[in-house]
SERO-4910 file (N, C-alpha, C, O; in steps of 0.05 Angstrom, whole numbers):
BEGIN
 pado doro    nc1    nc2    nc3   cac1   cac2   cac3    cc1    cc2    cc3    oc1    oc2    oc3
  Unk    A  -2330     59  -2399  -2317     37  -2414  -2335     14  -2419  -2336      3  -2441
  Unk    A  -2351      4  -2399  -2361    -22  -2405  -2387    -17  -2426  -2397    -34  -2442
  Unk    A  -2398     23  -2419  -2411     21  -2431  -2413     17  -2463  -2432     11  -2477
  Unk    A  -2379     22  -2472  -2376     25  -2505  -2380     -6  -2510  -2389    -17  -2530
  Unk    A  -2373    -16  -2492  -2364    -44  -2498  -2387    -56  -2505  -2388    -77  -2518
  Unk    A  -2415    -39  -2493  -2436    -57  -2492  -2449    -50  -2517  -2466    -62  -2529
  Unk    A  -2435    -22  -2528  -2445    -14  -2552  -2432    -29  -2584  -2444    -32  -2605
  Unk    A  -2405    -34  -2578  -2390    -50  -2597  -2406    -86  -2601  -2414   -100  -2620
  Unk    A  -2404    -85  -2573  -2423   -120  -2578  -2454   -119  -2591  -2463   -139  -2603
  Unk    A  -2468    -98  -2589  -2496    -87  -2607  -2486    -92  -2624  -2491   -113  -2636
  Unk    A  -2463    -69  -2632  -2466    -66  -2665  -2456    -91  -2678  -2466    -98  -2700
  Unk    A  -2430   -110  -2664  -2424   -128  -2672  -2446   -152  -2677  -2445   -170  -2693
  Unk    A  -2461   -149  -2663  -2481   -168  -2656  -2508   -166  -2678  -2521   -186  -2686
  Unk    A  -2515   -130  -2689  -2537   -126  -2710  -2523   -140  -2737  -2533   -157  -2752
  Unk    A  -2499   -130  -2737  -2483   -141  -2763  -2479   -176  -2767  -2475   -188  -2788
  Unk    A  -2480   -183  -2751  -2479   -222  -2746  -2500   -222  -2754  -2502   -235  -2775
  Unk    A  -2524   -210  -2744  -2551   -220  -2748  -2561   -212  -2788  -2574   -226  -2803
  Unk    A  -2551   -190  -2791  -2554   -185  -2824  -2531   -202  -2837  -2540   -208  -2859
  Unk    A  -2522   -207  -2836  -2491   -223  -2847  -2505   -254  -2853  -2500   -266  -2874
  Unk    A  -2525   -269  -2827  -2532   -287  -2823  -2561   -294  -2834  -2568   -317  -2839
  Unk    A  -2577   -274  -2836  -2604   -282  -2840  -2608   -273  -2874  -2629   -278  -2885
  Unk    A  -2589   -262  -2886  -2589   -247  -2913  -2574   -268  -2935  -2552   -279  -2933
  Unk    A  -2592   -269  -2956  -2587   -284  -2977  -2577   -267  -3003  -2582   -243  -3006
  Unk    A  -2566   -279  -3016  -2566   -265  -3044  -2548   -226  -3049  -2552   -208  -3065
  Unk    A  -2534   -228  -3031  -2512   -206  -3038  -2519   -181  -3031  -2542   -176  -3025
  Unk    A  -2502   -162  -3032  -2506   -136  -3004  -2535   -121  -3021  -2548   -108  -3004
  Unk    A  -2544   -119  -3040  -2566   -105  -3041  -2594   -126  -3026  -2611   -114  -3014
  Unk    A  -2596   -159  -3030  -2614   -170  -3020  -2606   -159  -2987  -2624   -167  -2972
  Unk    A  -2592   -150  -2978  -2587   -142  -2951  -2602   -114  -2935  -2607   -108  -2911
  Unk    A  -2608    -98  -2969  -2624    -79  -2958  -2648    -82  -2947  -2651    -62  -2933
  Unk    A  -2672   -100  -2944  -2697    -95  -2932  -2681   -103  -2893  -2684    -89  -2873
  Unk    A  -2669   -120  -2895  -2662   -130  -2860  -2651   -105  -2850  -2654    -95  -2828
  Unk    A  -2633    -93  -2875  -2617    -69  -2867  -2641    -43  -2849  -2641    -29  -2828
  Unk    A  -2652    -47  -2864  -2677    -16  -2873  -2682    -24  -2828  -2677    -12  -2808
  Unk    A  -2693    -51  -2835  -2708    -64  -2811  -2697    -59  -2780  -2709    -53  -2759
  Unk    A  -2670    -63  -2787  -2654    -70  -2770  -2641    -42  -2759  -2645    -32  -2737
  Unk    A  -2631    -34  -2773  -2618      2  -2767  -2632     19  -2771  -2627     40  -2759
  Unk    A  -2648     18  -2784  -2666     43  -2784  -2693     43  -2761  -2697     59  -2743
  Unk    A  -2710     15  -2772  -2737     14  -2755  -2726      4  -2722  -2735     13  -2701
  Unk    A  -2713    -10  -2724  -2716    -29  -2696  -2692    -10  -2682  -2696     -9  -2658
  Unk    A  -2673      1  -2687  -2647     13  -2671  -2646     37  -2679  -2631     49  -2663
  Unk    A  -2658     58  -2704  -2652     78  -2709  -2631     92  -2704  -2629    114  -2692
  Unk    A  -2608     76  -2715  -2585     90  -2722  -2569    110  -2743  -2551    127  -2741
  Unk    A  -2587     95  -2766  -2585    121  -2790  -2618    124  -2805  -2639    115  -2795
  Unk    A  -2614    137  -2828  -2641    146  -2826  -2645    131  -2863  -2626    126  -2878
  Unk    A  -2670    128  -2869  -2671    118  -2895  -2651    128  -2916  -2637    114  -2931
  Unk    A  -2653    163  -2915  -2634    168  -2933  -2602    166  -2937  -2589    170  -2958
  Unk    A  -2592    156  -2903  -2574    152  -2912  -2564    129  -2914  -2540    129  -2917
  Unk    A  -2575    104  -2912  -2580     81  -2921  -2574     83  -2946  -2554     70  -2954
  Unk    A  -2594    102  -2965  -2593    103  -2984  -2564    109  -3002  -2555     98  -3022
  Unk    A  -2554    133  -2984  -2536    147  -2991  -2506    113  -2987  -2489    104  -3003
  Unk    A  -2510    107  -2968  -2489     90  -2964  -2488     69  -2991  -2469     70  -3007
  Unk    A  -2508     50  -2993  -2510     35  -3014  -2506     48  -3043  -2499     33  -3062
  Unk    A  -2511     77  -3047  -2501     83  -3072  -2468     88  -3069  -2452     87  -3087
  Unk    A  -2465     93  -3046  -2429     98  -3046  -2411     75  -3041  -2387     75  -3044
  Unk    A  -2427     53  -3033  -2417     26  -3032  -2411     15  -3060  -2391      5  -3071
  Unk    A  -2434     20  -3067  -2439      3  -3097  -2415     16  -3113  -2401      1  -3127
  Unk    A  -2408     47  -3113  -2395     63  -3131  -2353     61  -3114  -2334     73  -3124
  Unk    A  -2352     49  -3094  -2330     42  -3088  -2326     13  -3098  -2343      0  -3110
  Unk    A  -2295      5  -3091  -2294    -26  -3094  -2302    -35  -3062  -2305    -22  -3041
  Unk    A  -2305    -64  -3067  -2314    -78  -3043  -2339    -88  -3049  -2352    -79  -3068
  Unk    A  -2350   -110  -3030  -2378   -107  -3028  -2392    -92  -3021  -2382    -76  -3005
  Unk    A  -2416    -87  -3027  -2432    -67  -3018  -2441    -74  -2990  -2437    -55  -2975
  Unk    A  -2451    -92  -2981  -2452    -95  -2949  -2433    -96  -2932  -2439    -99  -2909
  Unk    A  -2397    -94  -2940  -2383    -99  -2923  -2380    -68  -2916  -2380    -59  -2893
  Unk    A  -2379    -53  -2938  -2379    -22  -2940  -2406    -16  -2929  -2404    -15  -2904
  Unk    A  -2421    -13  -2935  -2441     -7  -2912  -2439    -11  -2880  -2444      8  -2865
  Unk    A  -2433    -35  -2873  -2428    -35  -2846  -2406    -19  -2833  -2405    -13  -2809
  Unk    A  -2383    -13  -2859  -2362      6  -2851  -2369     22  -2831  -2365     26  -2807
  Unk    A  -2393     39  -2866  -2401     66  -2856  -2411     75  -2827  -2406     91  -2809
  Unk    A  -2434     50  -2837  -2446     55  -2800  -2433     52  -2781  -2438     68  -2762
  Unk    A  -2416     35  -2780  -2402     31  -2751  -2379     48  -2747  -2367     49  -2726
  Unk    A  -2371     65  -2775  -2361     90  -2759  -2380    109  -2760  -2368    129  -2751
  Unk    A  -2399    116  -2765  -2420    133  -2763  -2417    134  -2725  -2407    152  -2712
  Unk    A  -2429    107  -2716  -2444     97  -2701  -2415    104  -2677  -2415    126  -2665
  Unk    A  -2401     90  -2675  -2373     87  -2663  -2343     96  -2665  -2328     94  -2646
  Unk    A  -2336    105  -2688  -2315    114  -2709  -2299     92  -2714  -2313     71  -2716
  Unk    A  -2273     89  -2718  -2261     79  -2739  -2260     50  -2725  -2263     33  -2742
  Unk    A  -2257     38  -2697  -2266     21  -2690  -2290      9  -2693  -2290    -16  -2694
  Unk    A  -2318     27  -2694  -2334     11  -2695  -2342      8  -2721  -2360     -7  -2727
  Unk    A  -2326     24  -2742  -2323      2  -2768  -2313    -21  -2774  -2328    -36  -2787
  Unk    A  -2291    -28  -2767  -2282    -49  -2755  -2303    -73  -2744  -2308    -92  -2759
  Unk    A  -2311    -72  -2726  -2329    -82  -2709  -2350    -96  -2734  -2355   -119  -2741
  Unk    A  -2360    -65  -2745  -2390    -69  -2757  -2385    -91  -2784  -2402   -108  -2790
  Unk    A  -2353    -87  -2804  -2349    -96  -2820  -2343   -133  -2810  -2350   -153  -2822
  Unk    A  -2328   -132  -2786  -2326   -157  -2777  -2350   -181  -2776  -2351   -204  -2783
  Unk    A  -2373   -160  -2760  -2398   -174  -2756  -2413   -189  -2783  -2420   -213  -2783
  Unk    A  -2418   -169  -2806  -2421   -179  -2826  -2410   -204  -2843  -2424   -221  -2854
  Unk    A  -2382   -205  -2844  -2366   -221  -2857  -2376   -248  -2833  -2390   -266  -2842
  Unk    A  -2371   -249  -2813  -2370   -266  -2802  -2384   -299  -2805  -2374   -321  -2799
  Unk    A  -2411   -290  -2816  -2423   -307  -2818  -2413   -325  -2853  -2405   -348  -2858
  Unk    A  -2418   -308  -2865  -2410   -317  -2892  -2379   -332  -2883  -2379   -357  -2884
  Unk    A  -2362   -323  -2877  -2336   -334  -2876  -2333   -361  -2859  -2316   -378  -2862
  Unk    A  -2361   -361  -2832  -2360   -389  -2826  -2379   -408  -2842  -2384   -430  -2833
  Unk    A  -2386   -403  -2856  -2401   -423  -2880  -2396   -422  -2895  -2412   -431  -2911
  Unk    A  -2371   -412  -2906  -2361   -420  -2929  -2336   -441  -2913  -2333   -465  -2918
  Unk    A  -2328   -433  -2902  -2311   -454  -2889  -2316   -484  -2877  -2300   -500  -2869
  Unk    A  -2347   -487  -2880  -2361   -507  -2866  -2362   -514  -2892  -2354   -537  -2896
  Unk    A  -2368   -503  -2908  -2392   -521  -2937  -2364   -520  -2966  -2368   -531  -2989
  Unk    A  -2340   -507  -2959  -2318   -511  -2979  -2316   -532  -2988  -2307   -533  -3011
  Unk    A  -2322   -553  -2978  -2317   -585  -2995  -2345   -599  -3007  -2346   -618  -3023
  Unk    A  -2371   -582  -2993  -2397   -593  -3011  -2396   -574  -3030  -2411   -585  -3046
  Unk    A  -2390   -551  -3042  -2393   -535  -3052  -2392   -555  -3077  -2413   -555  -3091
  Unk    A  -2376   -567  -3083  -2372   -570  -3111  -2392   -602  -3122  -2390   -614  -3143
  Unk    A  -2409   -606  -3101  -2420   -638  -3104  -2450   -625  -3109  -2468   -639  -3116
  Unk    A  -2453   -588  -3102  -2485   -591  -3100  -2501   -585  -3121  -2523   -575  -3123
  Unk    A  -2478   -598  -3143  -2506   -610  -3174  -2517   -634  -3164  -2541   -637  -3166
  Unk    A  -2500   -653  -3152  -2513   -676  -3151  -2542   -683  -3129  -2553   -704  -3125
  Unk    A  -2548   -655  -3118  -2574   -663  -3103  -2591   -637  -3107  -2592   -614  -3100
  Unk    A  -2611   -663  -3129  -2637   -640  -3135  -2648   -620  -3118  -2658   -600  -3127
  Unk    A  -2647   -624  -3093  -2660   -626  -3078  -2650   -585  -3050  -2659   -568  -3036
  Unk    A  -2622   -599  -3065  -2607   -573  -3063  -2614   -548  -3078  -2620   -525  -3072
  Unk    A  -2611   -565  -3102  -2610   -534  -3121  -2641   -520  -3123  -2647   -497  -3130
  Unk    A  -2660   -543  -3115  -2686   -530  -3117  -2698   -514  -3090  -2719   -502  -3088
  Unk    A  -2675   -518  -3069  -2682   -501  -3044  -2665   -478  -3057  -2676   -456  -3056
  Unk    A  -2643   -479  -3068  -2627   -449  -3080  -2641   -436  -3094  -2638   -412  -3094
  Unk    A  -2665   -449  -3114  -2676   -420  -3134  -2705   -416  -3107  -2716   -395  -3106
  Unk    A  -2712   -436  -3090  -2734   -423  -3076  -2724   -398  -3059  -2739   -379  -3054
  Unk    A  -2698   -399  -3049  -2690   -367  -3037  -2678   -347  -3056  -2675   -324  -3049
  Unk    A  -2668   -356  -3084  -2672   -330  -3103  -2691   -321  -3116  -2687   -302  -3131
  Unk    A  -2714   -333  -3115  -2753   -321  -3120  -2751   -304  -3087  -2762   -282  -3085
  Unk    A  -2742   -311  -3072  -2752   -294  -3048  -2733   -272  -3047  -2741   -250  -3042
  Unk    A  -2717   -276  -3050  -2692   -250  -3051  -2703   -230  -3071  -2697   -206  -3069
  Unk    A  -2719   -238  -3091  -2716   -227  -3117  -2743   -206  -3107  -2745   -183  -3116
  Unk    A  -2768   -219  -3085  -2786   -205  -3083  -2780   -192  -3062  -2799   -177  -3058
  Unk    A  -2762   -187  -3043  -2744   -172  -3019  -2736   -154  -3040  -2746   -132  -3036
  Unk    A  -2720   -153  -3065  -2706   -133  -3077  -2729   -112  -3090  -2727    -88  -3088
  Unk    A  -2754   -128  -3106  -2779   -111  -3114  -2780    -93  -3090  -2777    -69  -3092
  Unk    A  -2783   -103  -3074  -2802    -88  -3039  -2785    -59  -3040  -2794    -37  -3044
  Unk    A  -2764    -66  -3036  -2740    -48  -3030  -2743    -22  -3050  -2746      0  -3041
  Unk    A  -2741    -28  -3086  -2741    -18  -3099  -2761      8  -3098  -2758     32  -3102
  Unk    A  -2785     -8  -3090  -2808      3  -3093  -2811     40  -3065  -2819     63  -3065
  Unk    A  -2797     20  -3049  -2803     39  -3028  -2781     54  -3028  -2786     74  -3013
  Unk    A  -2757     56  -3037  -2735     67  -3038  -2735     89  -3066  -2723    111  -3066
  Unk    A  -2755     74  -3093  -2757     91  -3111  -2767    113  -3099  -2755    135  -3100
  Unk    A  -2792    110  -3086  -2809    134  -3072  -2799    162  -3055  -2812    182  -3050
  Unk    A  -2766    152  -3048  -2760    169  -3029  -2734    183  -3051  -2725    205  -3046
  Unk    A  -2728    171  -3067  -2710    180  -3087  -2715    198  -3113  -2703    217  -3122
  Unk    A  -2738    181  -3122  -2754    198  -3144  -2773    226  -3139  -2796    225  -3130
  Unk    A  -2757    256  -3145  -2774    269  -3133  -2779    291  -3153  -2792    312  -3149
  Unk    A  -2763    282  -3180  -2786    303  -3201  -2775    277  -3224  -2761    257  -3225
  Unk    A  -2791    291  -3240  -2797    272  -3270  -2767    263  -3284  -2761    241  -3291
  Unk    A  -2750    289  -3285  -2724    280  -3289  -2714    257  -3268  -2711    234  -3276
  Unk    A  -2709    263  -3246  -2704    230  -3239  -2712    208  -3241  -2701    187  -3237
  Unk    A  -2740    214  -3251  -2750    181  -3257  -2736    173  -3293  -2727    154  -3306
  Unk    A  -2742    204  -3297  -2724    194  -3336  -2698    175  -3329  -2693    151  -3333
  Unk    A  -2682    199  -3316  -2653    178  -3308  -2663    160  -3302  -2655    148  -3322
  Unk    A  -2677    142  -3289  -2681    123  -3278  -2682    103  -3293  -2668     82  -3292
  Unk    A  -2702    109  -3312  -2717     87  -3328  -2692     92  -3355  -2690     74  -3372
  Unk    A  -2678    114  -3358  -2656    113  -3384  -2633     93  -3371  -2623     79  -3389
  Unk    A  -2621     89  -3339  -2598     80  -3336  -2603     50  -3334  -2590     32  -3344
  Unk    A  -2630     46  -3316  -2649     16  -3330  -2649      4  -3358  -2646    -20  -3360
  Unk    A  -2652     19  -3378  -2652      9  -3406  -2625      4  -3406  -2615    -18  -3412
  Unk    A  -2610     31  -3398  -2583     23  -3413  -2568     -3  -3394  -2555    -18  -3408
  Unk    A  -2568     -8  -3372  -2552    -26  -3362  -2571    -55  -3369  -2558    -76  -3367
  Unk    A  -2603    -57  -3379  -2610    -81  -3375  -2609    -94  -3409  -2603   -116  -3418
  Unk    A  -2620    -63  -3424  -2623    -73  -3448  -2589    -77  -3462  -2574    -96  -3468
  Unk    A  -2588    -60  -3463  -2553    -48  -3478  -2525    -66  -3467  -2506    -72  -3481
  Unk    A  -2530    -74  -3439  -2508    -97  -3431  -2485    -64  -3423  -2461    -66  -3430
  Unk    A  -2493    -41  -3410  -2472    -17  -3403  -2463    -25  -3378  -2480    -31  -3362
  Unk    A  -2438    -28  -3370  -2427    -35  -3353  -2445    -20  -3322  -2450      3  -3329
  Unk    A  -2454    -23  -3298  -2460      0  -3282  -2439     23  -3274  -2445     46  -3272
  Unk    A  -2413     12  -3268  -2397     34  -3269  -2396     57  -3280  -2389     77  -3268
  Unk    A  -2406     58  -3312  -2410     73  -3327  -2438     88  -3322  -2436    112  -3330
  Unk    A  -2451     85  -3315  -2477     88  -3307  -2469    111  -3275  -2477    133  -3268
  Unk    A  -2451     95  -3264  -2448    110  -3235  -2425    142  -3245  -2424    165  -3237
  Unk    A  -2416    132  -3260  -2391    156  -3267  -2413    181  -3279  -2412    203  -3268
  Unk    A  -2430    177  -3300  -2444    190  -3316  -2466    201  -3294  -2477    223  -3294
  Unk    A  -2471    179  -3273  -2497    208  -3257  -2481    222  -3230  -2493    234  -3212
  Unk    A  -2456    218  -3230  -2448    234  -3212  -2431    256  -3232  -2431    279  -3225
  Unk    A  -2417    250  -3256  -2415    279  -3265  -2437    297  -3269  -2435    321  -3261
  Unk    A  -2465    284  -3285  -2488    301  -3285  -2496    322  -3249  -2499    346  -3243
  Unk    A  -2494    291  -3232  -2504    300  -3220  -2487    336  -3201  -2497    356  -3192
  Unk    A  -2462    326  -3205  -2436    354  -3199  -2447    376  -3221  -2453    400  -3216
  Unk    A  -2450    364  -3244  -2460    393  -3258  -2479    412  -3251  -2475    435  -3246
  Unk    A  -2498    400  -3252  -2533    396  -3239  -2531    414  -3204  -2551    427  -3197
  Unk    A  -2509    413  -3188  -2510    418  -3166  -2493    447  -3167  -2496    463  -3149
  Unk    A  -2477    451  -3189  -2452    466  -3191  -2479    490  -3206  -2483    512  -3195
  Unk    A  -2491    485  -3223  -2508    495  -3235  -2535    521  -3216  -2540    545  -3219
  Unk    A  -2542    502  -3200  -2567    509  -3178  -2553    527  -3161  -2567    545  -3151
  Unk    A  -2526    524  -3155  -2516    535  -3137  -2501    567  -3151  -2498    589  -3141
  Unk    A  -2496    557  -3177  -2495    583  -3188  -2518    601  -3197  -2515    625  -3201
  Unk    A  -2541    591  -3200  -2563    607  -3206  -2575    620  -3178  -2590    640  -3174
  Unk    A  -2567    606  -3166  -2576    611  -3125  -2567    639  -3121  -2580    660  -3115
  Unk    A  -2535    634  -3129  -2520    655  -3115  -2520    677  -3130  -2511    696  -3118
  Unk    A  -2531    686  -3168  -2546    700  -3181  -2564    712  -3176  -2565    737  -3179
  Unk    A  -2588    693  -3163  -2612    713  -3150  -2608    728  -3132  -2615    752  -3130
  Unk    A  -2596    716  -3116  -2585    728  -3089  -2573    749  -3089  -2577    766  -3072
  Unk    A  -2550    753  -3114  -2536    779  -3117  -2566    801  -3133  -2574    819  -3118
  Unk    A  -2574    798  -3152  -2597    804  -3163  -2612    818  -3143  -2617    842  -3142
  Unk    A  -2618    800  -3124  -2639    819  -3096  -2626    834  -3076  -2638    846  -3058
  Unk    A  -2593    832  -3080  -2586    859  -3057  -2584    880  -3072  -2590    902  -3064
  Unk    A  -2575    874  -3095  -2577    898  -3124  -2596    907  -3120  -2595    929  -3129
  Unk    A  -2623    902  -3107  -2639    915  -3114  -2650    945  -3094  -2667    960  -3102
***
């Protein structure tokens, strides 16, 4: 018993610390994420990091609050989703509660808004980093990089909702899998025929 307990206060405790040190919304969350659960605690593994943030993004919710879901029932089950989703919110929800009444005064100090775009240049080069090293583990023939660079045009140039974007590569991608698996199970009959 004390030992779960000591495991709930971790996880509660990794999630305070990403909740707290993360700027700019659950994808700027991925490099601390990568850092934090994967390198420093190895609790899940890049890909399914990966796998989480695309299923976050493609549910409602935030994407980091759903992520921490995942893990902390990965990690603990339905409690330590709980736990994991708590840890995250936590921080945001006591600073917004602290800063609810400056919120609306901080045009009036330059001084503010020019510390706000200096951590969205840094978020923005946290999100390159991410991209870069996450393309690498995602991109693994030429067609995925086409999708890539077609769902890029279309959501950056075209103004396509991402939803639309997420609906269209998981039907491809069901086809695409329904497909391989029927040509699989073809050869396969093919070579006892023989």
């Amino acid at each position: 018993m004390k030992n779960k307990f000591r495991e709930l206060v971790e996880l509660y405790l990794a999630f305070l610390k990403i909740g707290a040190f993360t700027f700019g919304g659950g994808l700027a969350m991925m490099p601390i994420m990568q850092r934090e659960l994967i390198e420093k605690r190895g609790w899940i593994t890049e890909e399914e990091l990966i796998d989480y943030f695309a299923i976050g993004q493609s549910t409602p919710g935030i994407i980091a609050v759903n992520v921490a879901t995942f893990v902390g029932y990965k990690k603990l089950g339905w409690f330590g989703g709980i736990i994991g989703t708590l840890g995250v919110v936590t921080p945001s929800w006591v600073i917004i509660m602290l800063l609810a009444g400056a919120i609306s005064s901080i045009d009036k100090y330059p001084m503010a808004q020019k510390a706000l775009h200096g951590i969205n240049v840094a978020v923005a080069a946290l999100l390159t980093s991410v991209i870069v090293k996450f393309s690498k583990k995602t991109i693994k023939s030429v067609w995925n990089a086409v999708f890539m660079l077609l769902a890029f045009g279309l959501i950056y140039f075209l103004k396509v909702q991402s939803v639309w974007i997420i609906v269209f590569a998981l039907i491809i991608g069901s086809l695409l899998t329904l497909y391989r698996q029927k040509k699989q199970k073809s050869s396969a009959e093919a070579k006892e025929g023989e």
